[in-house]
Backbone as a printed PyTorch tensor [residue, N CA C, xyz], in Angstrom:
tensor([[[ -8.1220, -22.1000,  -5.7550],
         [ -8.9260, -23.2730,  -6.0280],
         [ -9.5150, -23.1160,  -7.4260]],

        [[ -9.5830, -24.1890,  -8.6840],
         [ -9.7870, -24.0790,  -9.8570],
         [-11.1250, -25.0970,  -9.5630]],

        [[-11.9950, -24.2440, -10.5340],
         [-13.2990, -24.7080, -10.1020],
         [-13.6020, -25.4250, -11.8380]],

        [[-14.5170, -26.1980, -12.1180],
         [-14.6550, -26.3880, -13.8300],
         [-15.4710, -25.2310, -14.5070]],

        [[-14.6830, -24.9950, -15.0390],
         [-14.8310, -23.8500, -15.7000],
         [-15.1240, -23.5560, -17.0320]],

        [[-15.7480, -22.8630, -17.9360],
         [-16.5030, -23.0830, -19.0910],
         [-15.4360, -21.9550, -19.3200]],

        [[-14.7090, -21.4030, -18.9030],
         [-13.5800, -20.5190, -19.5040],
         [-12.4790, -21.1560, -19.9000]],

        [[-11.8010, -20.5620, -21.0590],
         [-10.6730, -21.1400, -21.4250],
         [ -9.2860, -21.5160, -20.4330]],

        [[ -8.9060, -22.3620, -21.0170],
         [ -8.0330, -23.0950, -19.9710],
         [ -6.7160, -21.8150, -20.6320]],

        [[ -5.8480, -21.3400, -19.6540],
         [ -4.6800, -20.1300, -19.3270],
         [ -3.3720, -21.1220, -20.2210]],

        [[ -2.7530, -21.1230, -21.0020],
         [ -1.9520, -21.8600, -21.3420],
         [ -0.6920, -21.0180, -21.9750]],

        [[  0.3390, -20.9860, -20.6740],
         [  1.4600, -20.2180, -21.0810],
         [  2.5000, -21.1940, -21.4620]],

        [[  2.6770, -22.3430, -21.9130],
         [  3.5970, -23.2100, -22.4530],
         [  3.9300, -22.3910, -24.0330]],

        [[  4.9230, -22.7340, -24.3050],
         [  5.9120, -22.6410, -26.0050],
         [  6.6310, -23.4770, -26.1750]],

        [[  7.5050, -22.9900, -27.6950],
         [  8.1710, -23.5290, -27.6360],
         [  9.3000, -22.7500, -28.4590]],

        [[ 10.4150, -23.6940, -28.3300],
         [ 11.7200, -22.5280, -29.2490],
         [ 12.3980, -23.0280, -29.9940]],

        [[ 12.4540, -22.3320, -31.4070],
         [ 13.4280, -22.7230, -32.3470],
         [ 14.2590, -21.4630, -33.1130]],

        [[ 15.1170, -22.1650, -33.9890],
         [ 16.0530, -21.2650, -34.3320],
         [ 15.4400, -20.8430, -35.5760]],

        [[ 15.4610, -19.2940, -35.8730],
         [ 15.2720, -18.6750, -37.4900],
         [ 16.4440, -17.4760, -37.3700]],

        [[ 16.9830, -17.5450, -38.1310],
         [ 17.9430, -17.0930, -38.6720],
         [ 19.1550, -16.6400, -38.0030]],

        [[ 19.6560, -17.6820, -37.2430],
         [ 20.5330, -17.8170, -36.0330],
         [ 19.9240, -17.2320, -34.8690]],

        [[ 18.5960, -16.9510, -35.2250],
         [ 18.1800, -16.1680, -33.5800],
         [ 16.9470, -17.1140, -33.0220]],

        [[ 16.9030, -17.6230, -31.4300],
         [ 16.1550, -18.0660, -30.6220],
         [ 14.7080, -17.5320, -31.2110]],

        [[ 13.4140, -17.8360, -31.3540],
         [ 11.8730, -17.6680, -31.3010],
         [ 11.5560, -17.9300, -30.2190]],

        [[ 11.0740, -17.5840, -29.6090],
         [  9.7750, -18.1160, -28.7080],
         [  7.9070, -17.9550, -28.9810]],

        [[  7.7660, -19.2150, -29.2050],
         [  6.4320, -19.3120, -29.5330],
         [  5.4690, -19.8670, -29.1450]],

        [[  4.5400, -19.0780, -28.6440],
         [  3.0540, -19.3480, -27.4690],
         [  2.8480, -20.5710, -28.6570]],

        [[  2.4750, -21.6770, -27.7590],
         [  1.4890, -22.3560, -28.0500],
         [ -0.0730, -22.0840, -28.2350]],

        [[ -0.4820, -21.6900, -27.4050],
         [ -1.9050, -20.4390, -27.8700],
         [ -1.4120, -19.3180, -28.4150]],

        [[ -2.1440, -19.4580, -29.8600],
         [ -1.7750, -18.2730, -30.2560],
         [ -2.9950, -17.3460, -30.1380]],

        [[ -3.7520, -17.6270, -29.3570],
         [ -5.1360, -16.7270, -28.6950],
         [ -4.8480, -15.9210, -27.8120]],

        [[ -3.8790, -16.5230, -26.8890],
         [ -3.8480, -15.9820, -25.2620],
         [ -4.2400, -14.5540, -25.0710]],

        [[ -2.7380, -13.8450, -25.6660],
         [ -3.7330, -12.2010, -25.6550],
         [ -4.2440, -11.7610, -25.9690]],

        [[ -5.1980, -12.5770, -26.5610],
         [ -6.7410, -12.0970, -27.2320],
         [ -8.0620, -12.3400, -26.8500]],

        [[ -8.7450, -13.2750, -27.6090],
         [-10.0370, -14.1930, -26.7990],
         [ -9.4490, -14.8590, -26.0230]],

        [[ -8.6230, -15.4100, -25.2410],
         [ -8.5060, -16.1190, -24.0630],
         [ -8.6340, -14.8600, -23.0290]],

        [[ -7.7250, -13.6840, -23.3180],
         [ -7.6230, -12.7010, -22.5850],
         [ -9.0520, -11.8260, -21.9880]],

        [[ -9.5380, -12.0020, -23.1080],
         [-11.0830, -11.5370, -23.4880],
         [-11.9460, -12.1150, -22.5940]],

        [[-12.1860, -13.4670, -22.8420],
         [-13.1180, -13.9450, -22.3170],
         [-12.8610, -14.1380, -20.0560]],

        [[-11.4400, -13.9530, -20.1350],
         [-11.1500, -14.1760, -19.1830],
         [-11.4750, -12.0870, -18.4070]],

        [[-10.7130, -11.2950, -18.7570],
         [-11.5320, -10.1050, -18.3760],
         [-12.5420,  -9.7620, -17.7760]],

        [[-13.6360, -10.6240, -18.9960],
         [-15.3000, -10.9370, -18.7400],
         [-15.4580, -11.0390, -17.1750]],

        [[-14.8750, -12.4100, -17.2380],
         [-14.7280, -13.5080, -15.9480],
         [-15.1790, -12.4300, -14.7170]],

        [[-13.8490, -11.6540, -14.8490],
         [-13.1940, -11.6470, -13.3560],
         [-13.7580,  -9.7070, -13.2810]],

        [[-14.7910,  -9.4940, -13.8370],
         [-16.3420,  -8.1150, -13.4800],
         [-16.2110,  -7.9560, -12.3640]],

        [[-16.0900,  -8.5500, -11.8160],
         [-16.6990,  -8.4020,  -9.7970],
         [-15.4140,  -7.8760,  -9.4750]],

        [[-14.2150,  -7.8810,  -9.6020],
         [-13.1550,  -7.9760,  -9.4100],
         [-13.1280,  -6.0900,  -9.7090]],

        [[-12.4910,  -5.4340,  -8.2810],
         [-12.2520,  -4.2550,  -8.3240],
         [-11.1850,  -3.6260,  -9.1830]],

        [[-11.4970,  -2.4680, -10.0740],
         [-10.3800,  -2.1310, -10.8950],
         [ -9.3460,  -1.9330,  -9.9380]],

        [[ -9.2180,  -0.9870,  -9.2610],
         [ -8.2300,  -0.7150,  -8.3780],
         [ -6.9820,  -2.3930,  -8.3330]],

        [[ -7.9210,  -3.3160,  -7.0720],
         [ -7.3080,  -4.0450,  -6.7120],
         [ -6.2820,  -4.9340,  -7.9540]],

        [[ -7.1720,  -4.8480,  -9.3080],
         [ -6.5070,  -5.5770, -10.5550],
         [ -5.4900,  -4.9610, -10.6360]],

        [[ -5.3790,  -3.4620, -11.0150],
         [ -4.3890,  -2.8940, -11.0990],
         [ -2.7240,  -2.8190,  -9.8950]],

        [[ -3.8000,  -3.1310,  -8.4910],
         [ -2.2300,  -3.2930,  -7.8050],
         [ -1.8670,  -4.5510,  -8.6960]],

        [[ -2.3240,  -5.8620,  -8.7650],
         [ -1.9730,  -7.0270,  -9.0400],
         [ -0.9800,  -6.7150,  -9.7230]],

        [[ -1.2310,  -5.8180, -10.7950],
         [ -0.4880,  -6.0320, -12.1830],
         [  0.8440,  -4.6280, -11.7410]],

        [[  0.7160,  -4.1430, -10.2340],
         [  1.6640,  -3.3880, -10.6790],
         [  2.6350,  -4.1140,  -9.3590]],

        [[  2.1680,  -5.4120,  -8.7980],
         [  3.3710,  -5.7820,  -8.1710],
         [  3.8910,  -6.8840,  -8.8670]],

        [[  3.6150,  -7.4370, -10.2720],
         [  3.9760,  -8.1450, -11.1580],
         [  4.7740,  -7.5350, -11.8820]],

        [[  4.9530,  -6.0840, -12.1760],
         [  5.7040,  -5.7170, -12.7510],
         [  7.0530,  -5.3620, -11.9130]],

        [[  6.5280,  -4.9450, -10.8550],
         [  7.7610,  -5.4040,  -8.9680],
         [  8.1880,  -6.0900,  -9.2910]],

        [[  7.5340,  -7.3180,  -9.2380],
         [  8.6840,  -8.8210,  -9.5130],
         [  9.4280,  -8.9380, -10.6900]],

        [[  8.6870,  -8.8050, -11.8610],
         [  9.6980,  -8.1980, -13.2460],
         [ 10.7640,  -7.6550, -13.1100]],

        [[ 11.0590,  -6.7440, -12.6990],
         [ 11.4750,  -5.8600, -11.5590],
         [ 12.9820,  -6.5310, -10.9620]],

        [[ 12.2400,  -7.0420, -10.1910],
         [ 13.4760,  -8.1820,  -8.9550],
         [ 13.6890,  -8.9950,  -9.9060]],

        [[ 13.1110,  -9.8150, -10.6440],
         [ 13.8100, -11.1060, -11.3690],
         [ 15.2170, -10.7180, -12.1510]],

        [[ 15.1840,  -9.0760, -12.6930],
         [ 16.0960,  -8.5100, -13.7960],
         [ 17.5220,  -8.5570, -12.8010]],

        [[ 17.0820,  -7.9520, -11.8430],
         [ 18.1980,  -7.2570, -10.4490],
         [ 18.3940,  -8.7290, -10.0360]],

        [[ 17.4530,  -9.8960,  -9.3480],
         [ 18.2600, -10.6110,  -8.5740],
         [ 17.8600, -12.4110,  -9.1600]],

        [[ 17.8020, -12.1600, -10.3810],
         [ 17.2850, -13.4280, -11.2420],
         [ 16.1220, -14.2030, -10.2110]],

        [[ 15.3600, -15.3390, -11.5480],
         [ 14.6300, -15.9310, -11.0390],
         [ 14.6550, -16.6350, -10.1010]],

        [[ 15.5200, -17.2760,  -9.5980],
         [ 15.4810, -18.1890,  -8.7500],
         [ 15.1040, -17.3190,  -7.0950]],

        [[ 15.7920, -16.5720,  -7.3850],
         [ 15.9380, -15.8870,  -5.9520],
         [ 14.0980, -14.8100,  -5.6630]],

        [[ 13.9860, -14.5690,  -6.7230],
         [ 12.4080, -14.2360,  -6.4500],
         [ 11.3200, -15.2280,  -6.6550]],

        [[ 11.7330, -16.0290,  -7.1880],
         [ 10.3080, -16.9080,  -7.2010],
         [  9.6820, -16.8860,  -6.2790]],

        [[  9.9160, -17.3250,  -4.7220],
         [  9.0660, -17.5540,  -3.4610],
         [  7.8810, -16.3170,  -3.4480]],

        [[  8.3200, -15.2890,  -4.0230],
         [  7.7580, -13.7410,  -4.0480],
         [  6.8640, -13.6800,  -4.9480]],

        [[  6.9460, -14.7460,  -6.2310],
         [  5.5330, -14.6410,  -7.1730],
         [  4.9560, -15.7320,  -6.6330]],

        [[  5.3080, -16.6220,  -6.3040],
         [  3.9940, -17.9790,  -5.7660],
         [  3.6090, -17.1330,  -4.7120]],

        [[  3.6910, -16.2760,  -3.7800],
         [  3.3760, -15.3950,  -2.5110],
         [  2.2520, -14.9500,  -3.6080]],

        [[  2.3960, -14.1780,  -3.9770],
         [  1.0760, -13.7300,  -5.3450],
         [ -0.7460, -14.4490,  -4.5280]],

        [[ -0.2920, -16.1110,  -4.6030],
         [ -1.2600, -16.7680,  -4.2070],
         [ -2.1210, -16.3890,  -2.9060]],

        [[ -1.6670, -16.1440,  -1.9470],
         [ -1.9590, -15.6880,  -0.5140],
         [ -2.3720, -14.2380,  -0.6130]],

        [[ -1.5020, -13.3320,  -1.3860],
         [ -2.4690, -12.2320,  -1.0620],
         [ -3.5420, -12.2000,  -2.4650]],

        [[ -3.7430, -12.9770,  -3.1490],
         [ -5.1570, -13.3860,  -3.9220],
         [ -6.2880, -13.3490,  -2.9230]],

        [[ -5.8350, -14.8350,  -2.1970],
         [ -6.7270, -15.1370,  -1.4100],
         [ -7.6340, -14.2690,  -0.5770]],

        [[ -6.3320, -13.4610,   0.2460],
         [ -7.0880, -12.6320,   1.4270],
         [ -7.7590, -11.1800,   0.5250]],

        [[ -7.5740, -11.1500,  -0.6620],
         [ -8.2830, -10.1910,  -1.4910],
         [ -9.7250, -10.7130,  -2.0380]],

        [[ -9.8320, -12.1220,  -1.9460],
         [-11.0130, -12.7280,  -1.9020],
         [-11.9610, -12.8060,  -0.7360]],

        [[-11.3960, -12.7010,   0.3280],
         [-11.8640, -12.4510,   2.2300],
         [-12.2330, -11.7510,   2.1460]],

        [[-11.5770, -10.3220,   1.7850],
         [-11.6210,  -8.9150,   1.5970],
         [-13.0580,  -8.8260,   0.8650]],

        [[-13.5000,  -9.2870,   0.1950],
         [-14.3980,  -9.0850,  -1.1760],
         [-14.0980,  -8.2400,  -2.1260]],

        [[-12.9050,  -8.3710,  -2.5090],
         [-12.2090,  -7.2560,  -3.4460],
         [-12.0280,  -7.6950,  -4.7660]],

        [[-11.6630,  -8.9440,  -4.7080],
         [-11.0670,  -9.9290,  -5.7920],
         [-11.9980, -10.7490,  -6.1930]],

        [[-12.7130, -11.0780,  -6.9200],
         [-13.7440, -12.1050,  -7.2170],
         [-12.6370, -13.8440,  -7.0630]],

        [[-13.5410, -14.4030,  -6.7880],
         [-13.0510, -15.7310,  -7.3550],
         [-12.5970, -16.3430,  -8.1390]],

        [[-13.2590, -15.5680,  -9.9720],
         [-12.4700, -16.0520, -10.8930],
         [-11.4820, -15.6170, -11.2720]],

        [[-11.0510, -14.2460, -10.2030],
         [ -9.7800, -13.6130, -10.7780],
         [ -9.0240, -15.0840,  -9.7540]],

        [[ -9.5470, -14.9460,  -9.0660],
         [ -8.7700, -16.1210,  -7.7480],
         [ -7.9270, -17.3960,  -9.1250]],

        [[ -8.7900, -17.5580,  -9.4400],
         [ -8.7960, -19.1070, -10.4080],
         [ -7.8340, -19.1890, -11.5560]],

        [[ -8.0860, -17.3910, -11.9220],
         [ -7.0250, -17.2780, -13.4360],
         [ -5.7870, -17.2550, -12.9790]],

        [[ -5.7610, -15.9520, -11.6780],
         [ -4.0920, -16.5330, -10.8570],
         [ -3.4410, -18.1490, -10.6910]],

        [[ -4.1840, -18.9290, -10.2570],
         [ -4.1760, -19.6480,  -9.6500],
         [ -3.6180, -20.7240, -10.8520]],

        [[ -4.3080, -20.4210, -11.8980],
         [ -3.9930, -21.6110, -13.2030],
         [ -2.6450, -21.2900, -13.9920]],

        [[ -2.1030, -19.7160, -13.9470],
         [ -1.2560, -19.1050, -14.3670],
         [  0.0320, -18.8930, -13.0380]],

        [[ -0.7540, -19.0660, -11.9540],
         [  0.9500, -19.3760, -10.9050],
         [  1.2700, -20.4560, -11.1220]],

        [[  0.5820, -21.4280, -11.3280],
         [  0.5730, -22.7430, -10.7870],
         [  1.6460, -23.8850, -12.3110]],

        [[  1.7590, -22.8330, -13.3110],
         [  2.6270, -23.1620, -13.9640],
         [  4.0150, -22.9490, -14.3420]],

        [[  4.1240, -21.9310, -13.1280],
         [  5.5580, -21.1240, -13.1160],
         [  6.2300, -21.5860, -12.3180]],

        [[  7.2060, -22.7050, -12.5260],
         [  8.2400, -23.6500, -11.7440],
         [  8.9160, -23.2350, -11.7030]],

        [[ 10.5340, -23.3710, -10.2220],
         [ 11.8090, -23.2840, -10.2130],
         [ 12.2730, -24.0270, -11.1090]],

        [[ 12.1650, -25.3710, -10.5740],
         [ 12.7960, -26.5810, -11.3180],
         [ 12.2710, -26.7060, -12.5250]],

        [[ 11.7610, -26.4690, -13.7780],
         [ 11.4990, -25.9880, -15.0080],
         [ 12.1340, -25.0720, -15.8080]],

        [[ 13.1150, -25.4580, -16.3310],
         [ 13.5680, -24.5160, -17.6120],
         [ 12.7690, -23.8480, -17.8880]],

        [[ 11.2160, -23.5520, -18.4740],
         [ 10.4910, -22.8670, -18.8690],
         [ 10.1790, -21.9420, -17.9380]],

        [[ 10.3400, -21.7700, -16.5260],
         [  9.7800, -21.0370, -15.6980],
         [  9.6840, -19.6640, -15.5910]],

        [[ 10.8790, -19.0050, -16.0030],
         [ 11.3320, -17.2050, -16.2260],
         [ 10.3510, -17.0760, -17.5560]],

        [[ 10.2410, -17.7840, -18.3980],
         [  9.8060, -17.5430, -19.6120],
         [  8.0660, -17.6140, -19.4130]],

        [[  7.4180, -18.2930, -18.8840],
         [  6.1690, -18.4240, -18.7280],
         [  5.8690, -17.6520, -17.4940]],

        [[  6.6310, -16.8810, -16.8210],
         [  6.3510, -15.8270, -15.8770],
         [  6.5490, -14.2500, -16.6610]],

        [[  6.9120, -14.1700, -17.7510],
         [  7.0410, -12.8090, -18.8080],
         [  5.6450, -13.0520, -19.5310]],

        [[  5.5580, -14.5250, -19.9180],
         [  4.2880, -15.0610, -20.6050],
         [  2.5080, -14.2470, -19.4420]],

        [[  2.9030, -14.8030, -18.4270],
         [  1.8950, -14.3480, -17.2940],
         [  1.7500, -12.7830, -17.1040]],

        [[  3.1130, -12.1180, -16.7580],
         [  2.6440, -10.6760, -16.8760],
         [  1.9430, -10.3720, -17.9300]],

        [[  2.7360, -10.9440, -19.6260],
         [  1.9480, -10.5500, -20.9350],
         [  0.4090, -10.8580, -20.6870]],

        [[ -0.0380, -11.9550, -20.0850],
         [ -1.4810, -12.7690, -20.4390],
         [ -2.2280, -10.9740, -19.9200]],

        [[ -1.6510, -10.9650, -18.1560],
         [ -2.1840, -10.1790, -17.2180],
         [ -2.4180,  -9.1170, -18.1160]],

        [[ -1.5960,  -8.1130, -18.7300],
         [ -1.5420,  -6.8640, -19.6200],
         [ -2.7530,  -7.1410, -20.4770]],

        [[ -2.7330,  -8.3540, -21.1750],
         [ -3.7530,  -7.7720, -22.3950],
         [ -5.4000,  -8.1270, -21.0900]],

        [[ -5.5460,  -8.9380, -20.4250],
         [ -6.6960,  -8.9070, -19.4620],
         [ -7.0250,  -7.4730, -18.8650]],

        [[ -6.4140,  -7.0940, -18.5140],
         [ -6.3030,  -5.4030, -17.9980],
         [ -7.0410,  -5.0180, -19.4310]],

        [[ -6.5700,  -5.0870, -20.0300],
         [ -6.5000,  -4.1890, -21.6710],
         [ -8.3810,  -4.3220, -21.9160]],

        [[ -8.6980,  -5.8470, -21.8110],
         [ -9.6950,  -5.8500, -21.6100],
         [-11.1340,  -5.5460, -20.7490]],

        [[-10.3080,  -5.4990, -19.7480],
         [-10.8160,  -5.5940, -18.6210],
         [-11.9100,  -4.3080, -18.0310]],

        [[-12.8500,  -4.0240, -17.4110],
         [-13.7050,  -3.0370, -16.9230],
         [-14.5400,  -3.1340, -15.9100]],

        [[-14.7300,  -4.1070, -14.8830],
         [-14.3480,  -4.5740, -13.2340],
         [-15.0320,  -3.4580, -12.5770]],

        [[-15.7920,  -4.0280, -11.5060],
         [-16.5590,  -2.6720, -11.0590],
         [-15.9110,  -2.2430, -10.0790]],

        [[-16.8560,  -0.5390,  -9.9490],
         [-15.8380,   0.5960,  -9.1880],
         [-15.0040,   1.2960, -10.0910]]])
């Protein structure tokens, strides 16, 4: 559930062009892994190091499966992401705004979207530099 939020809005969209016969890909925020990352870190304090760290190490799981059995066939397995958010929020493990940053950053990772594999590498990246920032109690 995305609540209004005085935090920056998660924005893994790009776009791609050609330089010198080779594909670019280029964040539209060119903040993300920085002060967006930053301020979002902040956010999500309450949020147990531990539990952040599984997050980010079954994201790299799915990284993982997408290489071995392409995107299509794991996707169901990163929108799943959402549910065990949740019950990590039941738990009191997960704060809410980690709830919210998932939530704004699954919620843009489509099958049916060309962009979708690409803004799910974008999401692990966001996740990495948040970690980077990050210091979450416990």
């Amino acid at each position: 559930m995305i609540r209004e939020s005085r935090l920056p809005k998660i924005d893994l969209d790009f776009t791609k062009e050609k330089q010198n016969g080779k594909e670019i890909v280029q964040l539209k925020d060119k903040e993300l892994f920085d002060n967006v990352a930053k301020e979002w870190a902040e956010a999500i304090s309450k949020t147990k190091k531990t539990q952040a760290r599984n997050f980010y190490d079954k994201i790299l799981d799915l990284e993982k499966k997408v290489k071995e059995n392409g995107f299509e066939s794991t996707y169901p397995f990163i929108k799943m992401l959402n549910s065990k958010v949740a019950y990590g929020v039941n738990r009191r493990v997960v704060s809410e705004e980690f709830q919210d940053m998932m939530s704004q950053c699954l919620d843009q990772i489509k099958i049916n979207d060309n962009k979708g594999e690409q803004k799910f590498k974008h999401f692990k990246l966001f996740f990495e530099a948040v970690l980077g920032f990050f210091k979450g109690s416990n």
